[in-house]
C-alpha positions in Angstrom: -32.8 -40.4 -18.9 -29.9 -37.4 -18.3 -26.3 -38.6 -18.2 -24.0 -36.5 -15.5 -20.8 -36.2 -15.1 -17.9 -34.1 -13.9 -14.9 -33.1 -14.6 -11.7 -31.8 -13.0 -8.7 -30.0 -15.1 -6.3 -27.2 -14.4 -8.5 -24.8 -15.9 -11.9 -23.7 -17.4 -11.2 -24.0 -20.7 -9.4 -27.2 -20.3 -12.6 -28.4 -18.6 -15.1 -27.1 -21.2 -13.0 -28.4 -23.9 -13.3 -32.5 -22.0 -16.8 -31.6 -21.6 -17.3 -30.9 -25.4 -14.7 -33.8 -26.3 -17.2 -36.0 -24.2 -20.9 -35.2 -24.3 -20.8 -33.2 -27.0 -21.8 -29.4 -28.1 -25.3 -30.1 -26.5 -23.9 -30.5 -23.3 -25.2 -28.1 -20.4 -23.1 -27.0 -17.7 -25.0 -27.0 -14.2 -22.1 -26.3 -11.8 -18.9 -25.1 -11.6 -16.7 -25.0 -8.5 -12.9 -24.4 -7.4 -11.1 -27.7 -5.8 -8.4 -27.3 -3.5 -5.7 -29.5 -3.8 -4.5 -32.4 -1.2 -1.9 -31.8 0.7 0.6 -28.9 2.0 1.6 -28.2 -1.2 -2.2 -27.0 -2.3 -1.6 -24.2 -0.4 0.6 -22.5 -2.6 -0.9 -23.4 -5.8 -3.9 -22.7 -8.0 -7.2 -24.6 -7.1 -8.5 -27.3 -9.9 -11.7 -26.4 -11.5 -14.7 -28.9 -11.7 -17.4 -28.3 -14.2 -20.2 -30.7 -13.9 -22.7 -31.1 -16.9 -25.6 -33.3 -18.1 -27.2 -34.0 -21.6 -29.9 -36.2 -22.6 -29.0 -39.8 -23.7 -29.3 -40.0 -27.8 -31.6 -43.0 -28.0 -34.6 -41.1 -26.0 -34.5 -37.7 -27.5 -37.6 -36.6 -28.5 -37.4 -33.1 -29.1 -35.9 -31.4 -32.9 -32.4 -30.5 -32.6 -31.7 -27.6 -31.2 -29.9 -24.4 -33.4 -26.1 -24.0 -32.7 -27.5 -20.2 -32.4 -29.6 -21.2 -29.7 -26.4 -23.6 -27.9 -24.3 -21.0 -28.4 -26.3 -18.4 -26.7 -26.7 -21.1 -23.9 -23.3 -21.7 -23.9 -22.3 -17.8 -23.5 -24.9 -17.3 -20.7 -23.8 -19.9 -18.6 -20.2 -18.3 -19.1 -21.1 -14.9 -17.9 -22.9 -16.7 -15.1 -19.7 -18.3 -14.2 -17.6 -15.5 -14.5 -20.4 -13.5 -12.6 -20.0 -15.9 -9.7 -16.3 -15.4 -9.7 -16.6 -11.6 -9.2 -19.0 -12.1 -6.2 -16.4 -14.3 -4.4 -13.5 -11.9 -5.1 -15.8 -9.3 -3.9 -17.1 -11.7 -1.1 -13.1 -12.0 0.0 -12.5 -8.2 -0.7 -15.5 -7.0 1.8 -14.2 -9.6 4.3 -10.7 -8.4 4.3 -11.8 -4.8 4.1 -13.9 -5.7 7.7 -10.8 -6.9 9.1 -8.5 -3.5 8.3 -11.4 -1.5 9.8 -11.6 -3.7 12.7 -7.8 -3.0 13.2 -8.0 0.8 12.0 -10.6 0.5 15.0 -8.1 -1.4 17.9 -5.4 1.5 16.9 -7.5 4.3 17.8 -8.7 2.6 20.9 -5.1 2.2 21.7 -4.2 5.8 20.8 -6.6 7.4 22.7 -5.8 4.9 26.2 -2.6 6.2 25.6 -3.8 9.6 25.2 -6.0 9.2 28.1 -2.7 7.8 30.3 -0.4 10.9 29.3 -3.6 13.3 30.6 -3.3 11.7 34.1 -0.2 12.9 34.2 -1.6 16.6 35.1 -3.6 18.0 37.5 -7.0 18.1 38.1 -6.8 22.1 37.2 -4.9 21.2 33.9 -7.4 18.7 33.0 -10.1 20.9 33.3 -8.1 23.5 31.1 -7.8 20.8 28.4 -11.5 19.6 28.9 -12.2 23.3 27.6 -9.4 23.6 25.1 -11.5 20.5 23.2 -14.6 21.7 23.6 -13.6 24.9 21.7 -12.6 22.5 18.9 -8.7 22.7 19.8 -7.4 19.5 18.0 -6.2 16.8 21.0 -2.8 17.2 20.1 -2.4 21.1 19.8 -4.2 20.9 23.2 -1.6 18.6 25.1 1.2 20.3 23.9 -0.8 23.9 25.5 -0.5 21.7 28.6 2.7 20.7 28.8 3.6 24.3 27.6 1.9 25.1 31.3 2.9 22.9 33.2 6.7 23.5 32.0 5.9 27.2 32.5 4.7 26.7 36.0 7.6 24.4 37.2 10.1 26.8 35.8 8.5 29.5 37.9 7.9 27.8 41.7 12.1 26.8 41.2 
């Protein structure tokens, strides 16, 4: 029969180091997970850790001791798992947040070219057409609005 417990601290060493205290170096670490804390004030501060690990009761042991080598090796596996896990989720959070400044990069372009769109209503049908052409010879948008309000200032100065 397996004994399992868990345990909360501050952080993982802190955690390990209870696991060791209590179940000993033979002790095997199945999960590990962040805990928020109750409250408003868990908001602003650092999540608890909870490590949750299981060993064998003495009396029904069967098998030969194992190494330290071979614990040690165990132990150092399931820490790079752990700290592999971390990575994921910061990279999990980084992708996420990274979706949400494209999705606004996206929304500001929209809006740029509305208002881009609005300003072109603004001229006639003719200088519409001139601009139409402009961008299709690969004049950048800007450099081809200014060539149209370069006209039509040209033309209103000449019917006055």
């Amino acid at each position: 029969m397996a004994i399992v417990k868990s345990y909360i601290a501050e952080t993982q060493k802190q955690a390990f180091d209870k696991v060791k205290a209590d179940l000993g170096d033979e002790a095997i670490i199945i999960n590990t997970r962040r805990i928020r804390r109750k409250g408003w004030r868990g908001f602003f501060q650092k999540p608890l850790i909870e490590l949750t690990a299981v060993i064998d009761e003495p009396y029904q042991r069967t098998a030969p001791p194992i190494e330290k080598n071979t614990v040690q090796k165990d132990r150092e596996e399931m820490q790079n798992i752990i700290k592999e896990s971390l990575k994921n989720e910061k990279l999990e959070r980084i992708e996420k947040q990274m979706g949400q400044v494209s999705d606004m990069v996206s929304k500001v372009f929209q809006d740029v070219d509305f208002m881009k769109h609005k300003e072109l209503t603004q001229y006639s049908k003719q200088l519409q057409a001139i601009y139409k052409k402009l961008i299709q010879s690969d004049t950048m948008e800007d450099n081809a609005l200014k060539i149209l309000k370069a006209i039509q200032d040209k033309m209103e100065k000449e019917n006055l």
